[in-house]
C-alpha positions as CSV (number, residue, x, y, z in Angstrom):
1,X,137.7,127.9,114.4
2,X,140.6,125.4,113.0
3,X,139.4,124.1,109.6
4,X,137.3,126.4,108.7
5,X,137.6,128.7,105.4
6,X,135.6,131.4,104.5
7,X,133.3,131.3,101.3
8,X,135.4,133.3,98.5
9,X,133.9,135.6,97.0
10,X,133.6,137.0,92.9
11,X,136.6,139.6,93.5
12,X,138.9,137.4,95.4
13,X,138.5,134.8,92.6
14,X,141.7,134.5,90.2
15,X,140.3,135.1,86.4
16,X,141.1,131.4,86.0
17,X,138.5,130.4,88.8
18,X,136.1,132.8,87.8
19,X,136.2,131.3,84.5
20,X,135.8,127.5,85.6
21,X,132.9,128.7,87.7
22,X,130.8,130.5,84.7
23,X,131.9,127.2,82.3
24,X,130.4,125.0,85.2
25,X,127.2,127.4,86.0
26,X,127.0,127.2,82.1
27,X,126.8,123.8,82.1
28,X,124.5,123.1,85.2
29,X,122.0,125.2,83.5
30,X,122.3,123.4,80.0
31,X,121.6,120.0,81.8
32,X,118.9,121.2,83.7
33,X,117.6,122.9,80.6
34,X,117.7,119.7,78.6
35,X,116.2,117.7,81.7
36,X,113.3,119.6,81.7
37,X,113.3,119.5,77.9
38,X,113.5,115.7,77.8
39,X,110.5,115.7,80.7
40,X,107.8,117.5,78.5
41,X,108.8,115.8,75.1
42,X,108.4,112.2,76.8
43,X,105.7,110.9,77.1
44,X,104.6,109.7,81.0
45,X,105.0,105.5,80.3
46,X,108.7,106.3,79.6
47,X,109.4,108.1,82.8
48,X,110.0,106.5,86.2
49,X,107.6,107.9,88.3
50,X,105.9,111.2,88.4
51,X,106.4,114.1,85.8
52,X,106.3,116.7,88.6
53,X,109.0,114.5,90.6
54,X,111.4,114.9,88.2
55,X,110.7,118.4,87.1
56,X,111.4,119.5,90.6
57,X,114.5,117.1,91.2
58,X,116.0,118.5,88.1
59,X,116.2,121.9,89.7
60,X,118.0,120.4,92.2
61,X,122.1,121.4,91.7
62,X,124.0,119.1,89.1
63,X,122.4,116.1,90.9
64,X,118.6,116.2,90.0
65,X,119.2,116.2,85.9
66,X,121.9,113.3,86.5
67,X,119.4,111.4,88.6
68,X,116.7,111.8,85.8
69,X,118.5,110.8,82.9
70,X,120.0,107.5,84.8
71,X,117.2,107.0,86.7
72,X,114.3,108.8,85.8
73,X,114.3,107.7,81.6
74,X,112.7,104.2,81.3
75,X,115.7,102.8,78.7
76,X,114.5,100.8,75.2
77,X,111.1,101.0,73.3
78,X,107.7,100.9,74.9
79,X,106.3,97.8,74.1
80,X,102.7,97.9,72.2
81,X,100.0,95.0,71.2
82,X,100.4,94.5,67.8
83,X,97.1,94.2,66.2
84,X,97.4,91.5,63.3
């Protein structure tokens, strides 16, 4: 097949690529990590949609965390009624 390339595996990496790919699996788990973080410590008014949405969608490659902190975060204070 013309254009096709096969999937490279660890040993034919060059210790430079190896290296960029821990540094991003590093950081894919970080966001993902502070995602789900930022999911239980806000509380559900603040969150666009289900809790369990997100929580799966952050699992989901580099994407799902993005999606959730542009997306998923209600931005600004939650208004309350003042009681005077």
């Amino acid at each position: 097949m013309g254009g096709m390339r096969k999937k490279k595996s660890w040993k034919d990496m060059t210790p430079g690529q190896r290296r960029t790919a821990i540094v991003a699996g590093v950081l894919e788990f970080a966001l993902m990590l502070a995602a789900q973080r930022s999911i239980t410590n806000t509380p559900p008014e603040r969150i666009r949609g289900s809790k369990a949405f997100w929580r799966a969608a952050s699992f989901i490659n580099f994407f799902g965390p993005v999606g959730y902190f542009l997306v998923g975060r209600r931005r600004g204070t939650v208004t309350q009624a003042s009681s005077r």
